[in-house]
C-alpha positions in Angstrom: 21.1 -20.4 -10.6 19.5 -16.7 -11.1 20.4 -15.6 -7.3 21.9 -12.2 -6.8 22.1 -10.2 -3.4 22.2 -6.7 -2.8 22.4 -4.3 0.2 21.1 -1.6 -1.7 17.9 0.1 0.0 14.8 1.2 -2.0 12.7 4.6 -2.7 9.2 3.4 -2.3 6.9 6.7 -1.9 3.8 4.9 -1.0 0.9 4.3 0.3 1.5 0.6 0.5 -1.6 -1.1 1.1 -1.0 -4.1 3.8 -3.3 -7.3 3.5 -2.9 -9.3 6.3 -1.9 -7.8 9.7 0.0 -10.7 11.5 3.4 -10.7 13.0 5.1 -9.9 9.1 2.7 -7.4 7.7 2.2 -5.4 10.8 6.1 -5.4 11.0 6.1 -4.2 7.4 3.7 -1.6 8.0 6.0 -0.1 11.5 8.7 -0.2 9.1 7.2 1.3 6.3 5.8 4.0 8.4 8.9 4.7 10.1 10.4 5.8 7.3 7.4 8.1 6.4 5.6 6.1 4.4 2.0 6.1 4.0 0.6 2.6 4.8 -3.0 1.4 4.7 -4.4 -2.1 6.7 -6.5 -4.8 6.3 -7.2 -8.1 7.9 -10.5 -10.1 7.8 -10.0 -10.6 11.7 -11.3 -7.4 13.1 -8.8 -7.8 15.9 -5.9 -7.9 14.7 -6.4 -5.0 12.2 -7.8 -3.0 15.6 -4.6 -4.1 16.8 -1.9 -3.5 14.0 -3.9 0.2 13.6 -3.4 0.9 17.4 0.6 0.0 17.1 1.2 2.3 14.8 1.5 -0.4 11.5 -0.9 2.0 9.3 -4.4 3.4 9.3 -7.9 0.9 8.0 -7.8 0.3 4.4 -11.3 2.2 4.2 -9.2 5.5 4.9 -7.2 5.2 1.3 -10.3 6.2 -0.4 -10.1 6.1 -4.1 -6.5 6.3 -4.1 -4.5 3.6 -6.0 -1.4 2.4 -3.9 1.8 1.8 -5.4 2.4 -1.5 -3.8 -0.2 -4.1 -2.1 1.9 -6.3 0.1 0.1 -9.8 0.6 0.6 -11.7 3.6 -2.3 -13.4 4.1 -1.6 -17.5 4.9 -0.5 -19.8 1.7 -3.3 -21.7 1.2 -5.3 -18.3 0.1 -2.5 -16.3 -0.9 -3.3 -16.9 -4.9 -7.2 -15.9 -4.1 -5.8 -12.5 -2.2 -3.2 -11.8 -5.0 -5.6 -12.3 -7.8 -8.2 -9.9 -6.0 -5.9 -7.5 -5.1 -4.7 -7.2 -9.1 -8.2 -6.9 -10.0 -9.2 -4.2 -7.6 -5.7 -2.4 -7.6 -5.0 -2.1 -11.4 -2.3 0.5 -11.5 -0.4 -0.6 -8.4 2.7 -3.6 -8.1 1.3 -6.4 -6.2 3.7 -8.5 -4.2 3.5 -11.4 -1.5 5.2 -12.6 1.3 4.4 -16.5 1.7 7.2 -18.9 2.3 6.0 -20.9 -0.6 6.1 -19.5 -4.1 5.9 -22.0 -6.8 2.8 -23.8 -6.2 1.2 -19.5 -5.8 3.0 -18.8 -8.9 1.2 -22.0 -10.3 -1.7 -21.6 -9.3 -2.4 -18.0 -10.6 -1.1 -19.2 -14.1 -4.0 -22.4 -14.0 -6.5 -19.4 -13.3 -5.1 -17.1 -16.2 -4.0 -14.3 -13.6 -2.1 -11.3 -15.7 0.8 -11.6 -13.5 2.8 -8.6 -15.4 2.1 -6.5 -12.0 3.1 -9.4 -10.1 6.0 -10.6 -8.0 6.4 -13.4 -5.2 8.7 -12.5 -2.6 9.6 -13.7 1.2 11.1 -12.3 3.9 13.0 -15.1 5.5 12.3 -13.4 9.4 10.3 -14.0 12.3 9.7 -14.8 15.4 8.5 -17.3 17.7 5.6 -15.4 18.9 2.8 -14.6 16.4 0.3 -11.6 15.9 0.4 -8.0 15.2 1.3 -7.4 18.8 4.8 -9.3 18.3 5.4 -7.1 15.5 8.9 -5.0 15.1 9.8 -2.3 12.6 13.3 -3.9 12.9 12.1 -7.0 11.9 13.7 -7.5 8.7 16.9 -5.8 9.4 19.9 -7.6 7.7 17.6 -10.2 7.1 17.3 -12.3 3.8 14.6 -11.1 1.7 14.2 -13.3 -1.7 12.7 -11.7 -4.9 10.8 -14.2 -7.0 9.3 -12.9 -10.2 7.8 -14.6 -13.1 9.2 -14.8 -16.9 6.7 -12.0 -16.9 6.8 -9.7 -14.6 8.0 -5.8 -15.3 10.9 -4.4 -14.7 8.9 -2.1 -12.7 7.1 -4.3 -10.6 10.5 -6.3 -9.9 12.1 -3.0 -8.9 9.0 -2.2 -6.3 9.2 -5.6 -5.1 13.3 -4.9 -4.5 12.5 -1.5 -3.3 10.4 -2.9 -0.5 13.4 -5.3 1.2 15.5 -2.2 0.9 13.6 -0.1 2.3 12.8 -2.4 5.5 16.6 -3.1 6.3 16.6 -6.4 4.3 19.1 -8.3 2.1 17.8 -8.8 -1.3 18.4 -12.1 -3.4 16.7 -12.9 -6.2 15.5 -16.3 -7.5 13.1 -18.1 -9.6 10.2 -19.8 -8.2 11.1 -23.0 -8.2 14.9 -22.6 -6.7 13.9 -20.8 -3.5 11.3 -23.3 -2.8 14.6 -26.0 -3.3 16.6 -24.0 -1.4 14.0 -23.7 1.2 13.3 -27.4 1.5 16.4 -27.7 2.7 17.6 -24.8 4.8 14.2 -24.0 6.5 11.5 -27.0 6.1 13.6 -29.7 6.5 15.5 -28.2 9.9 11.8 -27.8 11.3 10.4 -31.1 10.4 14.1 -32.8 11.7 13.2 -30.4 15.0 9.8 -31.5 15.6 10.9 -35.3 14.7 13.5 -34.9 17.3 11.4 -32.7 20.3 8.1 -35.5 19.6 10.5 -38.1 20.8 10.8 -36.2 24.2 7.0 -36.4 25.1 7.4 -39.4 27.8 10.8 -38.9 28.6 10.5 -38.8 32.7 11.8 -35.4 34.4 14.8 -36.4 35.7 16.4 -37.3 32.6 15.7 -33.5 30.6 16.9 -32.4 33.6 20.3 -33.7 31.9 19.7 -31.6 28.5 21.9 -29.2 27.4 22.4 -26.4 24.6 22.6 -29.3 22.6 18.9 -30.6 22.9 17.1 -26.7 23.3 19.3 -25.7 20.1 18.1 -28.2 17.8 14.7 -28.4 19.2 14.1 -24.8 19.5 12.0 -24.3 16.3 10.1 -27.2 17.6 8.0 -24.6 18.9 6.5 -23.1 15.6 3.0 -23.2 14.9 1.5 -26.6 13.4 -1.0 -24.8 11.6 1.2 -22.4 9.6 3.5 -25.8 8.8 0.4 -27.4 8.0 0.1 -25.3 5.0 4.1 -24.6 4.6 4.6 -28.6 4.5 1.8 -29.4 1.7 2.6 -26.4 -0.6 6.5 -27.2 -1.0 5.8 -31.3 -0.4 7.6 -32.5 -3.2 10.6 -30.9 -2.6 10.4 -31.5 1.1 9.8 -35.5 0.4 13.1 -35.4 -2.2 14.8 -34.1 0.5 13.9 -36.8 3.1 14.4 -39.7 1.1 17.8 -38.9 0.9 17.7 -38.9 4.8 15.9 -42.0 4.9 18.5 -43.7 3.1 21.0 -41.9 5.9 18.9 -43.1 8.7 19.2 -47.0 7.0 22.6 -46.9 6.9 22.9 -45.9 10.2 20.4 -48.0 12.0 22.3 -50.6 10.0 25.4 -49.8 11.4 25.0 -49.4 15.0 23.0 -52.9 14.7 26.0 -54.3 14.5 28.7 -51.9 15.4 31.8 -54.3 16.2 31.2 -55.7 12.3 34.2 -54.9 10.2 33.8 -51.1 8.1 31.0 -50.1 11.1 33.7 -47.6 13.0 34.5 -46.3 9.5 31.2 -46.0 8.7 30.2 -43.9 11.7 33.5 -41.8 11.5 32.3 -40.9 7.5 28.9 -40.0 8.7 30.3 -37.6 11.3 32.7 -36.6 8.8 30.1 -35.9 6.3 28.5 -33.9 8.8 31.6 -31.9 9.4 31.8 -31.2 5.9 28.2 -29.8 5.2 28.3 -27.6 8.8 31.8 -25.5 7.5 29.6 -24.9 4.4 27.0 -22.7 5.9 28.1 -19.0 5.6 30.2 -17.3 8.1 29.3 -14.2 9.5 27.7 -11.0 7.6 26.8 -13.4 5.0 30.6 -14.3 4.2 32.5 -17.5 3.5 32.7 -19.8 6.5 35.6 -19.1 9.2 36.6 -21.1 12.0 36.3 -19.6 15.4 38.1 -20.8 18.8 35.4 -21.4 21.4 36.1 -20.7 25.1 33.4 -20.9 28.4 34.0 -18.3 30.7 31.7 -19.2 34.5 29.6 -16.1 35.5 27.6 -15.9 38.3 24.1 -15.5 38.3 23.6 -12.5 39.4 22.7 -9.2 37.3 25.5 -7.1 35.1 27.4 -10.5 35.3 27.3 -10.8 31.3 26.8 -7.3 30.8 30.7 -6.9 32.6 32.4 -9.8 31.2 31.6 -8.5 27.7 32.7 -4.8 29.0 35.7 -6.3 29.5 36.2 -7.7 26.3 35.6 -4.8 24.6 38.1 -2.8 27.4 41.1 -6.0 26.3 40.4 -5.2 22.4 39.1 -8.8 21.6 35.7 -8.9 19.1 33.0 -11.9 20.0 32.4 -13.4 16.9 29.6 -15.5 18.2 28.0 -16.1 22.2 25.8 -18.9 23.4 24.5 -18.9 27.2 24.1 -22.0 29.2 23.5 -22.8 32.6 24.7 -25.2 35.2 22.4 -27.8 36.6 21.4 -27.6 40.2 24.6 -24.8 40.5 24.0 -20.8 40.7 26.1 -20.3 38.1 25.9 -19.6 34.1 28.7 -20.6 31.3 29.0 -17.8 28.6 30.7 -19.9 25.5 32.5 -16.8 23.2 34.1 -17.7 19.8 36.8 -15.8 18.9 39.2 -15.6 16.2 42.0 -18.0 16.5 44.6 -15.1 17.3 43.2 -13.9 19.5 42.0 -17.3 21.6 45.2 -17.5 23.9 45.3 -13.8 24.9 41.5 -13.5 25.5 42.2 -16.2 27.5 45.4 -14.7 29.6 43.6 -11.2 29.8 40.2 -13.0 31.5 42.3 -15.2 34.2 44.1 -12.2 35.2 40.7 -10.2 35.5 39.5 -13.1 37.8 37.2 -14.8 35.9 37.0 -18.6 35.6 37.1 -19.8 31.7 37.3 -23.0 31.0 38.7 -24.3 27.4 
Protein backbone atom coordinates (compact mmCIF):
# COMPACT_ATOMS: atom_id res chain seq x y z
CA UNK A 1 0.00 0.00 0.00
CA UNK A 2 0.97 3.66 -1.34
CA UNK A 3 -0.37 5.42 2.02
CA UNK A 4 1.71 8.15 3.63
CA UNK A 5 0.51 10.82 6.17
CA UNK A 6 1.73 14.07 6.80
CA UNK A 7 0.95 17.06 9.24
CA UNK A 8 2.58 19.34 7.01
CA UNK A 9 0.28 22.43 6.06
CA UNK A 10 0.12 23.91 2.47
CA UNK A 11 0.83 27.48 0.71
CA UNK A 12 -2.15 27.67 -1.55
CA UNK A 13 -2.41 31.62 -2.79
CA UNK A 14 -5.72 31.28 -4.35
CA UNK A 15 -8.59 32.09 -5.49
CA UNK A 16 -9.99 28.61 -5.11
CA UNK A 17 -13.02 28.33 -6.99
CA UNK A 18 -15.76 26.24 -4.81
CA UNK A 19 -18.43 24.05 -6.75
CA UNK A 20 -20.89 22.94 -4.53
CA UNK A 21 -21.83 24.97 -1.40
CA UNK A 22 -23.06 22.17 1.08
CA UNK A 23 -21.94 21.43 4.56
CA UNK A 24 -18.00 20.47 3.09
CA UNK A 25 -17.45 23.10 0.50
CA UNK A 26 -18.91 25.97 2.34
CA UNK A 27 -16.60 24.72 5.33
CA UNK A 28 -13.77 24.71 2.74
CA UNK A 29 -14.45 28.07 1.68
CA UNK A 30 -14.66 29.59 5.76
CA UNK A 31 -11.49 27.89 5.98
CA UNK A 32 -9.91 28.96 2.96
CA UNK A 33 -10.92 32.49 3.65
CA UNK A 34 -9.85 32.58 7.04
CA UNK A 35 -6.56 32.17 6.16
CA UNK A 36 -6.85 35.05 3.54
CA UNK A 37 -7.51 33.26 0.75
CA UNK A 38 -9.50 34.40 -2.05
CA UNK A 39 -12.44 31.98 -2.66
CA UNK A 40 -15.14 32.11 -5.30
CA UNK A 41 -18.88 30.01 -5.03
CA UNK A 42 -21.13 28.20 -6.92
CA UNK A 43 -24.01 25.96 -6.39
CA UNK A 44 -26.90 25.26 -8.94
CA UNK A 45 -29.37 25.74 -5.86
CA UNK A 46 -29.58 29.45 -5.61
CA UNK A 47 -30.03 29.06 -1.92
CA UNK A 48 -27.55 27.62 -0.68
CA UNK A 49 -24.97 29.71 -2.73
CA UNK A 50 -27.09 32.92 -1.23
CA UNK A 51 -26.42 31.15 1.87
CA UNK A 52 -22.69 30.01 1.81
CA UNK A 53 -21.96 33.84 0.29
CA UNK A 54 -23.87 35.42 3.32
CA UNK A 55 -21.54 33.16 5.95
CA UNK A 56 -18.72 34.35 4.83
CA UNK A 57 -17.54 30.92 2.58
CA UNK A 58 -16.58 33.20 -0.61
CA UNK A 59 -18.13 35.67 -3.01
CA UNK A 60 -20.53 34.28 -6.47
CA UNK A 61 -18.42 32.66 -9.00
CA UNK A 62 -19.63 35.53 -11.47
CA UNK A 63 -17.34 37.89 -9.37
CA UNK A 64 -13.89 35.96 -10.50
CA UNK A 65 -14.22 37.39 -13.87
CA UNK A 66 -11.81 36.15 -16.34
CA UNK A 67 -9.47 35.15 -13.81
CA UNK A 68 -8.14 31.53 -13.82
CA UNK A 69 -8.21 29.98 -10.22
CA UNK A 70 -5.41 27.91 -9.03
CA UNK A 71 -7.60 25.24 -7.61
CA UNK A 72 -11.50 24.24 -8.40
CA UNK A 73 -12.56 22.19 -5.46
CA UNK A 74 -15.56 19.86 -6.54
CA UNK A 75 -18.00 18.86 -4.10
CA UNK A 76 -20.89 18.37 -5.90
CA UNK A 77 -22.76 14.73 -4.97
CA UNK A 78 -21.08 11.43 -6.60
CA UNK A 79 -23.33 10.47 -8.98
CA UNK A 80 -22.31 13.91 -11.03
CA UNK A 81 -19.08 14.51 -9.69
CA UNK A 82 -17.28 13.02 -13.06
CA UNK A 83 -19.74 15.47 -15.26
CA UNK A 84 -18.52 18.60 -12.76
CA UNK A 85 -14.87 17.59 -12.91
CA UNK A 86 -14.80 17.09 -16.58
CA UNK A 87 -16.48 20.67 -17.06
CA UNK A 88 -14.55 22.27 -14.64
CA UNK A 89 -11.06 20.94 -16.63
CA UNK A 90 -12.51 22.22 -19.74
CA UNK A 91 -13.51 25.68 -18.57
CA UNK A 92 -10.57 26.12 -16.10
CA UNK A 93 -7.49 25.04 -18.21
CA UNK A 94 -4.67 26.39 -16.26
CA UNK A 95 -6.00 25.63 -12.80
CA UNK A 96 -5.59 21.97 -10.56
CA UNK A 97 -8.89 20.53 -10.28
CA UNK A 98 -9.59 18.35 -7.31
CA UNK A 99 -12.76 16.60 -5.65
CA UNK A 100 -14.08 15.83 -2.47
CA UNK A 101 -16.56 12.70 -2.96
CA UNK A 102 -16.21 9.77 -0.65
CA UNK A 103 -16.01 7.57 -3.71
CA UNK A 104 -13.10 7.77 -5.99
CA UNK A 105 -12.54 4.80 -8.13
CA UNK A 106 -15.70 4.42 -10.03
CA UNK A 107 -15.04 8.90 -10.65
CA UNK A 108 -11.57 7.99 -11.54
CA UNK A 109 -13.22 5.44 -13.95
CA UNK A 110 -15.46 6.99 -15.27
CA UNK A 111 -13.49 10.15 -16.49
CA UNK A 112 -10.92 7.59 -18.16
CA UNK A 113 -14.19 5.73 -20.25
CA UNK A 114 -14.91 9.46 -21.37
CA UNK A 115 -11.16 10.21 -22.35
CA UNK A 116 -10.84 13.09 -19.60
CA UNK A 117 -7.02 14.51 -19.68
CA UNK A 118 -6.74 13.91 -16.06
CA UNK A 119 -2.96 15.37 -15.85
CA UNK A 120 -4.65 18.46 -13.83
CA UNK A 121 -6.62 16.07 -11.91
CA UNK A 122 -6.68 14.60 -8.43
CA UNK A 123 -9.50 12.78 -6.32
CA UNK A 124 -9.32 13.58 -2.80
CA UNK A 125 -11.73 13.24 0.48
CA UNK A 126 -11.97 14.75 3.50
CA UNK A 127 -13.06 12.14 5.88
CA UNK A 128 -15.23 14.91 8.18
CA UNK A 129 -18.68 15.99 8.81
CA UNK A 130 -21.45 16.31 10.51
CA UNK A 131 -24.72 15.18 11.22
CA UNK A 132 -26.43 18.22 10.08
CA UNK A 133 -26.20 19.14 6.40
CA UNK A 134 -26.15 22.54 4.34
CA UNK A 135 -24.01 25.51 4.08
CA UNK A 136 -25.52 26.76 7.35
CA UNK A 137 -23.89 23.79 9.37
CA UNK A 138 -20.68 24.71 7.86
CA UNK A 139 -17.30 25.31 10.17
CA UNK A 140 -13.93 26.68 9.14
CA UNK A 141 -12.78 24.13 11.76
CA UNK A 142 -14.14 21.46 10.09
CA UNK A 143 -11.29 19.61 8.91
CA UNK A 144 -9.06 20.26 11.78
CA UNK A 145 -6.89 17.10 12.63
CA UNK A 146 -9.09 15.34 10.42
CA UNK A 147 -8.00 12.66 7.79
CA UNK A 148 -7.84 14.03 4.52
CA UNK A 149 -6.89 11.21 1.67
CA UNK A 150 -5.04 12.22 -1.61
CA UNK A 151 -5.90 10.02 -4.50
CA UNK A 152 -4.19 10.82 -7.73
CA UNK A 153 -4.05 8.93 -10.96
CA UNK A 154 -0.82 7.21 -12.61
CA UNK A 155 -1.17 10.60 -14.29
CA UNK A 156 -1.54 13.28 -12.48
CA UNK A 157 1.44 16.20 -11.98
CA UNK A 158 3.43 16.57 -9.44
CA UNK A 159 1.97 19.94 -9.31
CA UNK A 160 -1.51 19.15 -9.25
CA UNK A 161 -0.75 16.42 -6.47
CA UNK A 162 1.09 19.05 -4.43
CA UNK A 163 -2.19 21.61 -4.69
CA UNK A 164 -4.34 18.87 -3.85
CA UNK A 165 -1.91 18.23 -0.59
CA UNK A 166 -1.66 21.92 -0.08
CA UNK A 167 -5.43 22.18 0.28
CA UNK A 168 -5.65 19.53 3.52
CA UNK A 169 -2.78 21.44 4.93
CA UNK A 170 -3.98 24.41 4.65
CA UNK A 171 -7.55 23.48 6.28
CA UNK A 172 -6.03 21.84 9.51
CA UNK A 173 -6.20 18.31 7.94
CA UNK A 174 -4.07 15.08 8.03
CA UNK A 175 -2.88 14.19 4.73
CA UNK A 176 -2.66 10.45 3.52
CA UNK A 177 -2.20 9.45 0.35
CA UNK A 178 -3.60 6.45 -1.65
CA UNK A 179 -4.51 5.04 -4.87
CA UNK A 180 -8.03 4.94 -5.97
CA UNK A 181 -8.90 1.75 -5.46
CA UNK A 182 -7.28 1.19 -1.74
CA UNK A 183 -9.23 4.08 -0.15
CA UNK A 184 -12.44 2.96 -1.55
CA UNK A 185 -11.24 -0.72 0.27
CA UNK A 186 -10.29 0.90 3.11
CA UNK A 187 -13.48 2.85 3.12
CA UNK A 188 -15.75 -0.20 2.70
CA UNK A 189 -14.70 -1.15 5.72
CA UNK A 190 -14.11 1.64 8.19
CA UNK A 191 -16.92 4.06 7.04
CA UNK A 192 -19.63 2.14 4.74
CA UNK A 193 -19.84 -0.88 6.33
CA UNK A 194 -20.13 0.77 10.17
CA UNK A 195 -23.20 2.81 8.56
CA UNK A 196 -24.94 0.04 6.78
CA UNK A 197 -24.30 -2.35 10.25
CA UNK A 198 -25.87 1.07 12.05
CA UNK A 199 -28.90 1.41 10.01
CA UNK A 200 -29.25 -2.68 10.01
CA UNK A 201 -29.18 -2.46 13.72
CA UNK A 202 -31.44 1.15 14.40
CA UNK A 203 -34.32 -0.40 11.49
CA UNK A 204 -34.68 -3.24 13.88
CA UNK A 205 -35.89 -0.72 16.60
CA UNK A 206 -38.91 0.73 14.55
CA UNK A 207 -41.74 -1.40 16.57
CA UNK A 208 -39.87 -1.83 19.59
CA UNK A 209 -42.73 -0.45 22.33
CA UNK A 210 -41.48 2.61 24.58
CA UNK A 211 -40.92 1.12 27.61
CA UNK A 212 -38.33 -1.16 26.49
CA UNK A 213 -35.86 1.90 24.69
CA UNK A 214 -36.51 3.30 27.76
CA UNK A 215 -33.85 0.55 28.92
CA UNK A 216 -31.10 1.66 26.14
CA UNK A 217 -28.02 2.76 27.02
CA UNK A 218 -24.64 4.23 25.48
CA UNK A 219 -24.49 1.00 24.17
CA UNK A 220 -27.54 1.23 21.70
CA UNK A 221 -27.20 5.46 20.86
CA UNK A 222 -23.34 4.61 20.21
CA UNK A 223 -23.66 2.12 17.56
CA UNK A 224 -26.79 3.53 16.13
CA UNK A 225 -25.80 7.09 16.11
CA UNK A 226 -24.76 7.27 12.37
CA UNK A 227 -28.05 5.73 11.85
CA UNK A 228 -29.04 9.18 11.43
CA UNK A 229 -27.18 10.02 8.10
CA UNK A 230 -28.94 10.99 5.04
CA UNK A 231 -30.47 7.99 2.83
CA UNK A 232 -30.01 9.90 -0.14
CA UNK A 233 -26.26 10.75 0.05
CA UNK A 234 -25.78 6.69 1.02
CA UNK A 235 -27.87 6.10 -1.81
CA UNK A 236 -25.28 7.17 -4.06
CA UNK A 237 -22.22 6.32 -1.47
CA UNK A 238 -23.54 2.60 -1.36
CA UNK A 239 -23.90 2.07 -5.32
CA UNK A 240 -20.54 3.74 -6.30
CA UNK A 241 -18.25 1.65 -3.89
CA UNK A 242 -20.87 -1.71 -4.09
CA UNK A 243 -18.51 -4.09 -4.84
CA UNK A 244 -16.33 -3.50 -2.24
CA UNK A 245 -19.10 -2.94 0.25
CA UNK A 246 -20.81 -6.48 -0.89
CA UNK A 247 -17.01 -8.28 -0.43
CA UNK A 248 -17.12 -6.93 2.80
CA UNK A 249 -20.61 -8.32 3.88
CA UNK A 250 -20.27 -11.62 2.72
CA UNK A 251 -17.71 -12.15 5.00
CA UNK A 252 -20.26 -11.03 7.65
CA UNK A 253 -22.86 -13.18 6.30
CA UNK A 254 -20.78 -16.03 6.79
CA UNK A 255 -20.17 -14.51 10.66
CA UNK A 256 -23.88 -14.10 11.10
CA UNK A 257 -24.31 -18.14 9.97
CA UNK A 258 -22.07 -19.26 12.30
CA UNK A 259 -23.65 -17.48 14.87
CA UNK A 260 -27.26 -17.99 14.31
CA UNK A 261 -25.90 -21.55 14.10
CA UNK A 262 -24.58 -21.56 17.29
CA UNK A 263 -26.95 -20.00 19.55
CA UNK A 264 -29.60 -22.53 17.81
CA UNK A 265 -28.22 -24.90 19.75
CA UNK A 266 -26.07 -23.38 22.35
CA UNK A 267 -25.74 -26.33 25.02
CA UNK A 268 -24.17 -28.56 21.82
CA UNK A 269 -20.63 -29.45 22.45
CA UNK A 270 -17.79 -26.45 20.88
CA UNK A 271 -21.07 -23.76 21.07
CA UNK A 272 -19.49 -21.95 24.39
CA UNK A 273 -16.19 -22.04 22.54
CA UNK A 274 -17.54 -20.85 19.61
CA UNK A 275 -19.21 -17.80 21.11
CA UNK A 276 -16.05 -17.06 23.45
CA UNK A 277 -13.87 -17.02 19.81
CA UNK A 278 -16.31 -14.70 18.29
CA UNK A 279 -16.06 -12.26 21.27
CA UNK A 280 -12.50 -12.93 21.19
CA UNK A 281 -12.21 -12.08 17.66
CA UNK A 282 -13.90 -9.05 18.38
CA UNK A 283 -11.52 -8.14 21.01
CA UNK A 284 -8.77 -8.59 18.75
CA UNK A 285 -10.02 -6.32 15.75
CA UNK A 286 -11.26 -3.39 18.46
CA UNK A 287 -7.31 -3.08 20.13
CA UNK A 288 -6.42 -2.65 16.45
CA UNK A 289 -8.01 0.64 15.66
CA UNK A 290 -5.47 3.51 16.48
CA UNK A 291 -5.04 5.03 19.71
CA UNK A 292 -5.14 8.48 20.23
CA UNK A 293 -3.50 11.42 17.87
CA UNK A 294 -3.41 8.80 15.34
CA UNK A 295 -0.94 6.46 17.45
CA UNK A 296 -0.74 2.70 18.16
CA UNK A 297 -3.61 1.51 20.27
CA UNK A 298 -3.19 1.87 24.29
CA UNK A 299 -5.34 0.54 26.89
CA UNK A 300 -7.01 2.97 29.12
CA UNK A 301 -8.63 2.30 32.77
CA UNK A 302 -12.27 3.37 32.64
CA UNK A 303 -13.98 4.83 35.78
CA UNK A 304 -17.81 6.49 36.17
CA UNK A 305 -17.77 9.27 38.35
CA UNK A 306 -22.07 10.36 39.43
CA UNK A 307 -22.66 14.19 38.74
CA UNK A 308 -25.59 15.85 39.29
CA UNK A 309 -27.63 17.36 36.82
CA UNK A 310 -27.28 20.54 37.40
CA UNK A 311 -25.08 23.19 35.43
CA UNK A 312 -20.87 23.49 35.94
CA UNK A 313 -21.40 19.90 37.24
CA UNK A 314 -19.00 18.48 34.35
CA UNK A 315 -17.40 21.66 33.79
CA UNK A 316 -16.02 21.18 37.87
CA UNK A 317 -15.36 17.65 37.94
CA UNK A 318 -12.97 18.08 34.93
CA UNK A 319 -11.48 21.34 36.79
CA UNK A 320 -10.62 19.14 39.27
CA UNK A 321 -8.85 16.76 37.21
CA UNK A 322 -6.88 19.10 35.76
CA UNK A 323 -6.18 20.87 39.61
CA UNK A 324 -5.07 16.65 40.86
CA UNK A 325 -2.64 16.48 37.57
CA UNK A 326 -4.48 13.47 35.90
CA UNK A 327 -5.01 13.82 31.79
CA UNK A 328 -8.62 12.32 30.42
CA UNK A 329 -7.62 10.23 27.69
CA UNK A 330 -11.17 9.69 26.52
CA UNK A 331 -15.02 10.86 28.19
CA UNK A 332 -18.38 9.51 27.41
CA UNK A 333 -21.68 11.01 29.17
CA UNK A 334 -24.60 8.89 30.12
CA UNK A 335 -27.50 9.40 32.03
CA UNK A 336 -29.49 7.59 34.67
CA UNK A 337 -33.02 6.45 33.91
CA UNK A 338 -35.84 7.94 35.76
CA UNK A 339 -32.89 9.51 38.36
CA UNK A 340 -31.61 13.36 38.25
CA UNK A 341 -28.34 12.29 37.92
CA UNK A 342 -25.51 11.90 34.97
CA UNK A 343 -22.48 9.24 34.91
CA UNK A 344 -19.32 10.83 33.30
CA UNK A 345 -17.19 7.50 32.25
CA UNK A 346 -13.16 8.97 32.05
CA UNK A 347 -10.35 6.70 30.78
CA UNK A 348 -7.24 7.23 32.08
CA UNK A 349 -3.93 5.76 31.89
CA UNK A 350 -3.46 2.80 33.96
CA UNK A 351 -1.10 4.73 36.55
CA UNK A 352 -2.91 6.88 37.11
CA UNK A 353 -6.41 4.88 37.63
CA UNK A 354 -6.09 4.27 41.52
CA UNK A 355 -4.99 7.83 42.45
CA UNK A 356 -7.56 9.57 40.18
CA UNK A 357 -9.71 7.48 42.01
CA UNK A 358 -8.37 8.32 45.77
CA UNK A 359 -8.12 12.11 44.75
CA UNK A 360 -12.10 12.13 43.54
CA UNK A 361 -13.52 10.27 46.87
CA UNK A 362 -11.74 12.59 48.99
CA UNK A 363 -13.11 15.67 46.86
CA UNK A 364 -16.64 14.15 47.43
CA UNK A 365 -17.60 12.81 44.41
CA UNK A 366 -19.26 9.49 43.93
CA UNK A 367 -17.14 7.22 41.23
CA UNK A 368 -17.98 4.01 40.70
CA UNK A 369 -15.38 1.39 39.11
Amino acid sequence: MSAFRTHGRGHLNGPVAVIGTGLLGASIGLGLRGRGVAVYLSDPSPTNQAVAVDIGAGLPLEALGQEQPELVVVAAPPDVTADVVERALADYPEATVVDIASVKAAILDELRRRGVDLARYVGTHPMAGREKSGPVAARGELFTSMPWVVCPSEVSTPGAVQAARALAGDLGAVVSQFTADEHDEAVALVSHLPQVMSSLLASRLQGTPLHALSLSGNGLRDVTRIAASDPTLWVQILGANAEKVVGILHGVREDLNRLIGTLEDPTAPGARLDLAQLISEGNAGQARIPGKHGGPPQAYSWLTVLVDDKPGQIARLLTEIGEIGVNVEDLRLDHSSGQNVGMVELSVLPNRHDLLIEALNDRGWRVLQ
